[in-house]
N, CA, C and O atoms as CSV, one atom per row, in Angstrom:
chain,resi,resn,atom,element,x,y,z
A,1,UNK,N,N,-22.188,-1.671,12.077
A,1,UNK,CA,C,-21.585,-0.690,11.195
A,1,UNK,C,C,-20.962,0.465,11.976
A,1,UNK,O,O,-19.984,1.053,11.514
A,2,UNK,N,N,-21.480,0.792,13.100
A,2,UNK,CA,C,-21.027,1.990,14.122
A,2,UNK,C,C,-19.433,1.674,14.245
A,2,UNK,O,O,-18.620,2.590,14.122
A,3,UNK,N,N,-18.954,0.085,14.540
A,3,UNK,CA,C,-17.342,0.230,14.653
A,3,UNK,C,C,-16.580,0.219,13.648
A,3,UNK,O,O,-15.440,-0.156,13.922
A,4,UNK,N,N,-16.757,0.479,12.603
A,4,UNK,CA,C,-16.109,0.769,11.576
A,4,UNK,C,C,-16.619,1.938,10.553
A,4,UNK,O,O,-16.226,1.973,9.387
A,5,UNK,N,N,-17.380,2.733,11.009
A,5,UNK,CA,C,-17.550,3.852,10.578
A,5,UNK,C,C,-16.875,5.002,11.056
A,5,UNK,O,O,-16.252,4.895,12.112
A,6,UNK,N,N,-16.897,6.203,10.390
A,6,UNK,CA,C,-15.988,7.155,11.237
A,6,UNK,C,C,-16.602,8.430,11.942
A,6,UNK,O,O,-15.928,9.427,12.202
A,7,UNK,N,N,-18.039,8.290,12.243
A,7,UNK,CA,C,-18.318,8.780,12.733
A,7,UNK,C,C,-19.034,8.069,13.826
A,7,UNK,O,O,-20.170,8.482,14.057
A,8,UNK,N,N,-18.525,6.935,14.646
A,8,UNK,CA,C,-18.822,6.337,15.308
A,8,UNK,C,C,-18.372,6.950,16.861
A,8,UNK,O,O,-17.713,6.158,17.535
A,9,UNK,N,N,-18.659,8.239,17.462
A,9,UNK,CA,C,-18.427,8.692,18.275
A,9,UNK,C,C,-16.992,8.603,18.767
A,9,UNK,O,O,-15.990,8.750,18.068
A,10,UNK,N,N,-17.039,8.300,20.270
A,10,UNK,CA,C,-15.655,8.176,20.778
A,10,UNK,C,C,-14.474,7.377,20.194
A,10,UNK,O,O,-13.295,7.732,20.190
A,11,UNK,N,N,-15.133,5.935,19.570
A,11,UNK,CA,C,-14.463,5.438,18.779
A,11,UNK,C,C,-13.705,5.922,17.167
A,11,UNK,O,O,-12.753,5.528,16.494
A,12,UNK,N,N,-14.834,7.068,17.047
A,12,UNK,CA,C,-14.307,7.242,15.614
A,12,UNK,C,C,-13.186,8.278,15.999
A,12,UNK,O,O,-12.102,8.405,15.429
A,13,UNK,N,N,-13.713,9.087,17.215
A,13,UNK,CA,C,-12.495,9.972,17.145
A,13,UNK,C,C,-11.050,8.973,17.687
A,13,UNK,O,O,-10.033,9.183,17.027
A,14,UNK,N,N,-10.964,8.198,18.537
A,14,UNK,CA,C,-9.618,7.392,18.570
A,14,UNK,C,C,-8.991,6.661,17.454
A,14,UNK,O,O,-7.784,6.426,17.512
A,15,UNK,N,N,-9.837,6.201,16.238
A,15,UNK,CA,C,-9.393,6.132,15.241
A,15,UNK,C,C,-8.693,6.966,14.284
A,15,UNK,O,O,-7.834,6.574,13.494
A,16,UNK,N,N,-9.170,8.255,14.432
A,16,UNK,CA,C,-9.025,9.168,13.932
A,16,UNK,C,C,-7.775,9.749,14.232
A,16,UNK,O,O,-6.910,10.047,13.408
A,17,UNK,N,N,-7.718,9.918,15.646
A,17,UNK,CA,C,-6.209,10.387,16.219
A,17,UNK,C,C,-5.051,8.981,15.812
A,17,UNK,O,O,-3.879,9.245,15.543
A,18,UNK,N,N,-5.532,7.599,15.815
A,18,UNK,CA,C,-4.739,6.639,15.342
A,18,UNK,C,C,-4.102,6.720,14.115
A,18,UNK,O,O,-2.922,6.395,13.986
A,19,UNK,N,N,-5.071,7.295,12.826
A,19,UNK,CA,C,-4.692,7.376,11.927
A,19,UNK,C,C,-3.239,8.550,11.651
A,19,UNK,O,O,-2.166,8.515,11.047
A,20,UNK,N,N,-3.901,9.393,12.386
A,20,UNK,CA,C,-2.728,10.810,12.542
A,20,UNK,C,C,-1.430,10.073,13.062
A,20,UNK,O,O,-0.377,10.046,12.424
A,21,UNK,N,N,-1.589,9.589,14.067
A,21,UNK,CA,C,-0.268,9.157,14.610
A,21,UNK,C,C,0.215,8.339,13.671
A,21,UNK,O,O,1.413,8.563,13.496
A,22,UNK,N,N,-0.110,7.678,13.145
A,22,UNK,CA,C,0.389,6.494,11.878
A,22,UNK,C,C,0.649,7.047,10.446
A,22,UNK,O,O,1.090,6.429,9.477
A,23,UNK,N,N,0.263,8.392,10.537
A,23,UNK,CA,C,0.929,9.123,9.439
A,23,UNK,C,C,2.143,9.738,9.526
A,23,UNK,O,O,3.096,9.772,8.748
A,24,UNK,N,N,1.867,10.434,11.085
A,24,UNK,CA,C,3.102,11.144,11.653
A,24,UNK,C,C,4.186,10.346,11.421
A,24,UNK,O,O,4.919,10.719,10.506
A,25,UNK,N,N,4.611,8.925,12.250
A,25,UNK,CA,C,5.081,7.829,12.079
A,25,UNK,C,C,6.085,7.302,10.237
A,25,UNK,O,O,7.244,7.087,9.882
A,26,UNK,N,N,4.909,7.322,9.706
A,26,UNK,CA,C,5.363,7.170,8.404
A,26,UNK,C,C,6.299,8.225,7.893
A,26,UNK,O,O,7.466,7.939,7.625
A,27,UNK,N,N,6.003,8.972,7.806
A,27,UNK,CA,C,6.604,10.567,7.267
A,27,UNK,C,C,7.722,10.585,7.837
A,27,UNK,O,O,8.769,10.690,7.199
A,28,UNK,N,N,7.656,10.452,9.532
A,28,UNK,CA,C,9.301,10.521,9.816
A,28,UNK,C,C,10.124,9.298,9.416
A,28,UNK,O,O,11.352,9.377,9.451
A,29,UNK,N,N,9.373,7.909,8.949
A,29,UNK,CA,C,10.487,7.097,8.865
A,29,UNK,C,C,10.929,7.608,7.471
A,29,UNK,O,O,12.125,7.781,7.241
A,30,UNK,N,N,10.037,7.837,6.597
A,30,UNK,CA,C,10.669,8.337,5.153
A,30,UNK,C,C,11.654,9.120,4.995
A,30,UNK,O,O,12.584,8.943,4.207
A,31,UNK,N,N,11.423,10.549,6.154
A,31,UNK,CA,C,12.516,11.310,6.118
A,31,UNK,C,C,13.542,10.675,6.824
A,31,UNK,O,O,14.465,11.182,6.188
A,32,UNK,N,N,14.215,9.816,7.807
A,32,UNK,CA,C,14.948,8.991,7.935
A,32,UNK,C,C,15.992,8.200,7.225
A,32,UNK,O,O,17.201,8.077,7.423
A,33,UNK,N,N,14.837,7.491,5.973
A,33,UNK,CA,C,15.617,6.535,5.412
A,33,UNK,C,C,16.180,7.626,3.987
A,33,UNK,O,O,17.261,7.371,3.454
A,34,UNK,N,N,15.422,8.666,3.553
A,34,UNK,CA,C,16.208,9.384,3.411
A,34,UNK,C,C,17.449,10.031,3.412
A,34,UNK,O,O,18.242,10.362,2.530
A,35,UNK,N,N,17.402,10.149,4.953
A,35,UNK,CA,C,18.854,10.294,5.255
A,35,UNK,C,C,19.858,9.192,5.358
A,35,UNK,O,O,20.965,9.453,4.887
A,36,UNK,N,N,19.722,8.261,5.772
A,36,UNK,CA,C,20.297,7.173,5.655
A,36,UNK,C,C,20.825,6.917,4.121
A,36,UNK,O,O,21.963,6.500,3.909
A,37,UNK,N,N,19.907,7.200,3.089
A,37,UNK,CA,C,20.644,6.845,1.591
A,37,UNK,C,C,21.649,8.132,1.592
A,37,UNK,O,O,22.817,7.946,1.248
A,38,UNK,N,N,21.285,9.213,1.911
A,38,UNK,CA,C,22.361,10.493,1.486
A,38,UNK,C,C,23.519,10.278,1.798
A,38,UNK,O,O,24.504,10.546,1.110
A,39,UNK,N,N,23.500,9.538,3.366
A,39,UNK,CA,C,25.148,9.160,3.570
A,39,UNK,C,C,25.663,8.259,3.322
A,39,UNK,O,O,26.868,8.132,3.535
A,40,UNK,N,N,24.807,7.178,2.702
A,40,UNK,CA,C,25.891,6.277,1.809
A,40,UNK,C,C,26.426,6.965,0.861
A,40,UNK,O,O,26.095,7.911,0.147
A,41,UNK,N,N,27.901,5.863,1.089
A,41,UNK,CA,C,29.097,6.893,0.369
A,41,UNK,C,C,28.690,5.799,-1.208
A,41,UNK,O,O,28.185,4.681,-1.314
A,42,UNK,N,N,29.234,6.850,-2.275
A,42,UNK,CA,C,28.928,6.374,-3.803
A,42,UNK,C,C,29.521,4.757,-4.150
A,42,UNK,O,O,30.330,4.191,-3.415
A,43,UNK,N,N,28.935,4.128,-5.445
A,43,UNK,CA,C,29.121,3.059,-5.503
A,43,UNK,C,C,30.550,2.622,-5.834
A,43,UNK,O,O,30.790,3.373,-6.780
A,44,UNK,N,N,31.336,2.094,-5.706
A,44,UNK,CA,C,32.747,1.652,-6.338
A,44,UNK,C,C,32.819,1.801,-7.707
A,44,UNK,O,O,31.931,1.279,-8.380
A,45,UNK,N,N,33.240,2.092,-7.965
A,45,UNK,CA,C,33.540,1.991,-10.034
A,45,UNK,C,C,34.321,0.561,-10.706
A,45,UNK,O,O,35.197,-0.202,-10.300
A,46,UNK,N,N,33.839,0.619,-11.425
A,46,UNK,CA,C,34.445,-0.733,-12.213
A,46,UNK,C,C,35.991,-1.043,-12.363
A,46,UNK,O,O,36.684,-0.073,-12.673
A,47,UNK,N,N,36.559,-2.124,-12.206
A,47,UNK,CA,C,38.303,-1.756,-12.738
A,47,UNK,C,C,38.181,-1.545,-14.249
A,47,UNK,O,O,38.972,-0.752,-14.760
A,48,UNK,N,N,37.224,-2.202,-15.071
A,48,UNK,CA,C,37.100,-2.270,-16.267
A,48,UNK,C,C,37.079,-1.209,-16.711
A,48,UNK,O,O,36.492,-0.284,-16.151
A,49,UNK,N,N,38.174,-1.003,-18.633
A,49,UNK,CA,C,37.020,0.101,-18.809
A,49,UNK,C,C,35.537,0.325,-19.138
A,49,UNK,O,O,34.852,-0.698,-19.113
A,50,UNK,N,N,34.914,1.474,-19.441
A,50,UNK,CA,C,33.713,1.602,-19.492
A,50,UNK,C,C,32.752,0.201,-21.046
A,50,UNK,O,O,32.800,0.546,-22.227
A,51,UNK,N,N,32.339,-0.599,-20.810
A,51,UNK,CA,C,31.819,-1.184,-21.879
A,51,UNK,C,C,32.276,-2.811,-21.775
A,51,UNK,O,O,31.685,-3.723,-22.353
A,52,UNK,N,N,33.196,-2.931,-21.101
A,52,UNK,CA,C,34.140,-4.377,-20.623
A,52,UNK,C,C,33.789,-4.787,-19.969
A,52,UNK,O,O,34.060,-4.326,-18.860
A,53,UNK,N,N,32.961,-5.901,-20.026
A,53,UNK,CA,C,33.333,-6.823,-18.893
A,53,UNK,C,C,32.200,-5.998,-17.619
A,53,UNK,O,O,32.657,-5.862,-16.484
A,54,UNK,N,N,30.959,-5.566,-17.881
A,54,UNK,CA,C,30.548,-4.482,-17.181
A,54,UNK,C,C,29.629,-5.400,-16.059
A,54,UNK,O,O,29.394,-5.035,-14.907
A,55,UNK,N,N,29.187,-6.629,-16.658
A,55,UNK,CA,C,28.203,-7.631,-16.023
A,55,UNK,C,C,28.769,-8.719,-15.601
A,55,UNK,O,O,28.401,-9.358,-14.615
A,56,UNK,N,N,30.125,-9.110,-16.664
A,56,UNK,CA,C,30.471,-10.448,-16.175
A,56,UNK,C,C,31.936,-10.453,-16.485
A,56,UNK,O,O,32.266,-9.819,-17.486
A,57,UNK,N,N,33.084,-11.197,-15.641
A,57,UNK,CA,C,33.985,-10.742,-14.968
A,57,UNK,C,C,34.723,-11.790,-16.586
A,57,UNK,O,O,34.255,-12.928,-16.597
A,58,UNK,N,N,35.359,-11.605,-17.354
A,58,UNK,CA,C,35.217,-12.355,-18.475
A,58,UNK,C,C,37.224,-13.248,-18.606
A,58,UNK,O,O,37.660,-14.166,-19.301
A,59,UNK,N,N,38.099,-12.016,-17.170
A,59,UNK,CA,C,39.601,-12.695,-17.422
A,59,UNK,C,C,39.609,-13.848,-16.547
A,59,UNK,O,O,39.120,-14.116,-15.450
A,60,UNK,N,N,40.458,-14.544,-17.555
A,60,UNK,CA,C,40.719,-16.175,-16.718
A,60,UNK,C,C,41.939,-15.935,-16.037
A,60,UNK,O,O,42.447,-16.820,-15.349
């Protein structure tokens, strides 16, 4: 039970700092992909008008 507890001395504290780093980690990829969506540029607009043809392309 000592290696998977968290107060398992030296081990618990390297877990402990593991966990930190793997949060740190996370957080920056979030703020990342974050940014990554902001600069995609907006979606194309339909040729249709609004209500036409919005799902399925319907001219032969």
């Amino acid at each position: 039970m000592d290696n998977i507890s968290p107060a398992g001395g030296a081990q618990g504290a390297a877990a402990s700092q593991d966990l930190i780093m793997l949060k740190k980690t996370q957080d920056l990829a979030k703020q990342q992909s974050a940014q990554l969506l902001e600069a995609l540029p907006p979606p194309p607009q339909s040729p249709s008008p609004a209500g036409v043809g919005g799902n399925l392309d319907i001219t032969a």
